[in-house]
Structure formats: C-alpha cells, structure tokens
C-alpha positions in Angstrom: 14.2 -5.8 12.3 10.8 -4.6 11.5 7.8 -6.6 12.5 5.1 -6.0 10.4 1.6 -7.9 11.0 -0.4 -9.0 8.5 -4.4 -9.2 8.9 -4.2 -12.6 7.8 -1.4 -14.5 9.4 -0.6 -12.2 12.0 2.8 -11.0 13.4 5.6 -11.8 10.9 9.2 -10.7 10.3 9.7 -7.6 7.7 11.7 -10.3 5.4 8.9 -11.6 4.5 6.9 -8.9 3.4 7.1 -7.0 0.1 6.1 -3.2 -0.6 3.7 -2.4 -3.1 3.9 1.4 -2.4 1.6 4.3 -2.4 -2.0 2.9 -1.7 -5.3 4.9 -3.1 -3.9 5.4 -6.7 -6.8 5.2 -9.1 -6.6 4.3 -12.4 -7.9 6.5 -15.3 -11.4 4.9 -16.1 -10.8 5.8 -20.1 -7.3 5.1 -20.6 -7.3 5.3 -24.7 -7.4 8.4 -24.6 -4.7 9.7 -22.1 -1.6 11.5 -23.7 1.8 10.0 -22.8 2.3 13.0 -20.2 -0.8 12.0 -18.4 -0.7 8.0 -18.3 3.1 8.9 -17.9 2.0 11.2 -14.8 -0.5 8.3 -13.5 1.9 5.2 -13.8 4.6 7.0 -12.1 4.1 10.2 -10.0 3.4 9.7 -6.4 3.2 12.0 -3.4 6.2 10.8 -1.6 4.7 11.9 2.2 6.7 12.7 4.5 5.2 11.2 7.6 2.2 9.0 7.5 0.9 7.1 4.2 -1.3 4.3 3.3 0.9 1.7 1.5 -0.1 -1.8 -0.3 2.1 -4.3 1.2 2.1 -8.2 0.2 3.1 -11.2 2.4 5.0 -12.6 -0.3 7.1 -15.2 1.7 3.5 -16.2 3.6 0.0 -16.0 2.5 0.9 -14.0 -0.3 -2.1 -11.6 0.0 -2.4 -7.9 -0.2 -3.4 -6.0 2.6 -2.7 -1.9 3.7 -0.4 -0.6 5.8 -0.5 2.9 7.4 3.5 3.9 7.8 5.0 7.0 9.1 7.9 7.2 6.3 9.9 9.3 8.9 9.7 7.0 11.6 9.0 3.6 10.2 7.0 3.0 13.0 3.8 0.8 11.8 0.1 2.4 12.8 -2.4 0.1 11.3 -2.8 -2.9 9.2 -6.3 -3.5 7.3 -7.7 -5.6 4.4 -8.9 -4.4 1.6 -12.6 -5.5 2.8 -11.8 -3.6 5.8 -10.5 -0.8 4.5 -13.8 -0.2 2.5 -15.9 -0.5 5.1 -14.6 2.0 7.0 -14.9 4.7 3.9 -18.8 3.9 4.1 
C-alpha cells in the first residue's frame, strides 16, 4: 500500500485519498466563445507524462481538502506534497 501524506493531516494510507489528476490545467478565461473542438480539447486532453507530474489529490476519507502531489507515474514513488498556498508561493 501506498502512503501518501497530506499537508494537512499528515501521513495517511492511499485508501483514503482520491485523485483529481493532471494539476496546472487552466481554464479558458472566455469560454462562450470556444468551438466544441477546443472546450472539447480543454475538458479532456491531458499530457499523460511519463515520469514526473503535478497531480490534485483530495483526502476524501480525512480532511477532505485539496492539496498537490508531485508523482513519478512510472514509479509511483511520491516526491512532494504542497498546498495550494504553498504551491503559489513558490512560483513568486
């Protein structure tokens, strides 16, 4: 079993955690006027890495807040868990 920990609670089993996937995704800022292809393109594309990616991840079964997760996708192996409010600060 996985341990995943979250920024909030701390170290917790993987059963209790819920994947959100690909983090970073951002929303078109004038959706209206999107053709199906592109809001199609933005709702359900993703990179799919092969190695490390920032995920969302929620402690549903917990605290039930959303924090990010770096994950090698190869590996599984865990490298980092951050807030949001971290997360930002370290893009300043």
């Amino acid at each position: 079993m996985l341990m995943l920990t979250c920024p909030y609670c701390g170290p917790r089993a993987e059963t209790e955690f819920t994947c959100g996937g690909e983090a970073d995704i951002v929303r078109p800022q004038d959706c209206d006027t999107l053709t199906d292809a592109q809001w199609a393109d933005y709702a359900f594309m993703r990179k799919n890495v092969r190695g490390r990616a920032r995920e969302q991840w929620q402690h549903a079964q917990g605290c039930r807040r959303w924090f990010l997760a770096e994950r090698d996708t190869v590996s599984h192996e865990f490298h980092g868990f951050h807030t949001f409010e971290q997360a930002a600060g370290e893009r300043r």
